[in-house]
N, C-alpha and C positions, 0 to 999 in steps of 0.2 A: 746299342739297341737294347742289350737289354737292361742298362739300368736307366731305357728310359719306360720299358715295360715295368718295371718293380715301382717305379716313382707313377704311372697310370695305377696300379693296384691298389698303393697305398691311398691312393686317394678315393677310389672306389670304396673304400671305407667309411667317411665322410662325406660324402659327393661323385658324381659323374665325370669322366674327362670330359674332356671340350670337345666333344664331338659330335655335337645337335647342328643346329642351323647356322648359317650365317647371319651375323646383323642385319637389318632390314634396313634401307636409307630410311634418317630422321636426321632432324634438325633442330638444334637452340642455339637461342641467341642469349648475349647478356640481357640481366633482367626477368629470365625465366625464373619461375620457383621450382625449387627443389626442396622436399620434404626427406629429412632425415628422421630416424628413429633408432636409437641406442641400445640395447637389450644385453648386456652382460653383469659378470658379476661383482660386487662391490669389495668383496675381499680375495688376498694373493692364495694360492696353495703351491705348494712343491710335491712336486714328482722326483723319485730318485733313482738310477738302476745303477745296481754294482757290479762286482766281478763275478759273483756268483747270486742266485734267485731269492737265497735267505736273506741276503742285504737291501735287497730293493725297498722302497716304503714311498709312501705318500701319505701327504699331512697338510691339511688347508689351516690357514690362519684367520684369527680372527678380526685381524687389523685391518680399519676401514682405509685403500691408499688413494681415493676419491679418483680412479681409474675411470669408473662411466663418463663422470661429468671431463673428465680430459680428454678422453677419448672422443665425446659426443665435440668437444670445441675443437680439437685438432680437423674434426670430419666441418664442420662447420665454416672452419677458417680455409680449410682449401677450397669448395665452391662458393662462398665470399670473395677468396682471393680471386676468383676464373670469372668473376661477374656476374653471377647467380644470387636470385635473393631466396634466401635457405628460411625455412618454417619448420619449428619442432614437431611433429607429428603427435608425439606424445602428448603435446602441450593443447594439444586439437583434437584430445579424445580419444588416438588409435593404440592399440595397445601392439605387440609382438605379431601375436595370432591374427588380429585383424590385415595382417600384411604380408605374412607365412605366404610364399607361395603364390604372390599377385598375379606373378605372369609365368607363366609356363611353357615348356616347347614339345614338341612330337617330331618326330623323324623330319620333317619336314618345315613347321611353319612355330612359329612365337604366338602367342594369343593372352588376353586376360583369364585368367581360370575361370569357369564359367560360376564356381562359386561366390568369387571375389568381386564380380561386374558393380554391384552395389557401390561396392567400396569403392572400387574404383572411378565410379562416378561423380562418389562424393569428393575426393580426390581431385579430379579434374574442375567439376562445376561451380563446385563450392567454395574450394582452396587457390583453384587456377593451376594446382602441382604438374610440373611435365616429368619429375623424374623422382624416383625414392631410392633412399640409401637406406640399407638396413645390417646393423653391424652389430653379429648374437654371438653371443659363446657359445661353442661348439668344439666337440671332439675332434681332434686333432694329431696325425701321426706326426712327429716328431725326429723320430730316426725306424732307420730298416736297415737292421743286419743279416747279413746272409752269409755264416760261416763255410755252410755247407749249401746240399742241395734246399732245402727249409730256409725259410725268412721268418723274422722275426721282427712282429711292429711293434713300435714303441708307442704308446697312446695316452696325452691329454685331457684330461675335458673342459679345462680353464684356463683363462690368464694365469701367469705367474714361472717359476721358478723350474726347469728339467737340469737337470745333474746326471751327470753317464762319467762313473771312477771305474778304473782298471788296471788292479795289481798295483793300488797306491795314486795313483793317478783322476784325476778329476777336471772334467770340462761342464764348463755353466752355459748353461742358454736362458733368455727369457724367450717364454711362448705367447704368440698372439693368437691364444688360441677362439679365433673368431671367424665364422660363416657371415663372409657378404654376400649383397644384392644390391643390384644398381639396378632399378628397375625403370626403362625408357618406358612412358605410356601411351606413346602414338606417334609410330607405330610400337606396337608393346614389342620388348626387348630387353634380357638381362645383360649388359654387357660385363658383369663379371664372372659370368659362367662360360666366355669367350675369351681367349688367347686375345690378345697378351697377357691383360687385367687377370684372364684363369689363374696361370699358369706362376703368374705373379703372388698371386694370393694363398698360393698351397705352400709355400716356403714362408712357414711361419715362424719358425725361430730362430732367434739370434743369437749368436755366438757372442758372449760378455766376456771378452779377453783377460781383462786385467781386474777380474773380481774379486775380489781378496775374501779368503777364505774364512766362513763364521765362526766366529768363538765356539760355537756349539751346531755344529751341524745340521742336531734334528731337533733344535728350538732356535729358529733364525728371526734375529728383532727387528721391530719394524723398520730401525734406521735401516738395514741391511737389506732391506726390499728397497729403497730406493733406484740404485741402478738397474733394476729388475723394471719396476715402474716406467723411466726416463727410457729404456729402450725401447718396449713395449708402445711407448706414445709418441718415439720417432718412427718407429715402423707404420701405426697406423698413419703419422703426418705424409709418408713418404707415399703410400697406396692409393689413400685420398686424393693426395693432388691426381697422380695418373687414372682414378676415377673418372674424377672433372675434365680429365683429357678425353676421358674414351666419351664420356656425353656431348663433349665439343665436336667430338670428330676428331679427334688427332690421333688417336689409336694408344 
């Protein structure tokens, strides 16, 4: 229990538990469109925490590892693969902001924000869209230690590279450090603010086993992001697909 209360905390950081409404029955069929839109950031950064507070550092790099555009096609290629015909949103004029927040919930019921109705019209009428994926870089807890009675979060703000050494010792993760929305729009519904998809999508990093350690620690070269990258865009492959699941109805 309670490290499933510390793991609701940490998320409360970045977002709410899943504890709004239930899905409302909706239905698609192949054929439907699906409007994605991609919003992260172009270059890796590393996060580092050591054995002690002086050692910690973080340091973004300037190397372009073409993550949007992989990231935007693994999202792609999964509702492709489910029989949806996917429409870049981006490419149809909508920017991040214009889709911030489409559908929103209250103790009780899911609805289009009342700011958004526009868009969402346009959305529907214009494009035929039934469902938007929207996949933004976003702060992200990573690890939570709790020596004592105090916890302590470890926090993200982008893709790329966390490091946690201890007394010599060193464990790598890449972080997918990214805020979904799967947004159904009739009836409107987020199903990744719902278990499974939630609960799925807050366990953003991966453990990179057999990462061979850099020449140079706190100047790591671009080749040296590659397994950082390649995780990063199996993990979004792996989310995507059970996206397409939960708009299918398969949960």
């Amino acid at each position: 229990m309670r490290l499933a209360l510390m793991a609701c905390a940490a998320v409360l950081l970045v977002a709410s538990c899943s504890t709004g409404p239930r899905l409302p029955q909706f239905q698609t069929k192949p054929g439907d469109r699906v409007g994605i839109l991609v919003d992260i950031g172009e270059t890796p950064s590393h996060v580092h925490i050591g054995t002690t507070v002086s050692l910690d550092f973080e340091k973004d790099y300037p190397y372009h590892w073409n993550l949007s555009a992989d990231v935007k096609d693994a999202v792609r290629n999964a509702f492709s693969s489910a029989g949806y015909s996917v429409v870049d949103l981006r490419g149809e004029g909508f920017s991040y902001r214009d889709l911030e927040n489409l559908v929103v919930r209250d103790s009780a019921t899911w609805k289009i924000a009342p700011d958004k109705e526009a868009i969402a019209r346009r959305l529907t009428e214009r494009l035929g869209v039934k469902v938007v994926v929207v996949v933004k870089q976003a702060k992200s807890v990573v690890e939570i230690e709790c020596p004592k009675a105090d916890c302590t979060y470890h926090v993200v703000y982008g893709p790329g590279l966390y490091t946690r050494s201890f007394l010599g010792f060193t464990n790598y993760s890449a972080v997918a450090a990214f805020k979904w929305n799967v947004f159904v729009l009739n009836p409107p519904a987020d199903t990744a603010a719902v278990d499974p998809l939630a609960s799925e999508l807050q366990v953003s990093r991966v453990r990179l086993e057999d990462f061979p350690h850099p020449s140079d620690f706190r100047n790591i070269g671009a080749a040296e992001f590659v397994p950082v990258h390649d995780a990063i865009v199996h993990f979004v492959e792996k989310e995507a697909v059970r996206a397409a699941r939960t708009v299918a109805g398969d949960g």
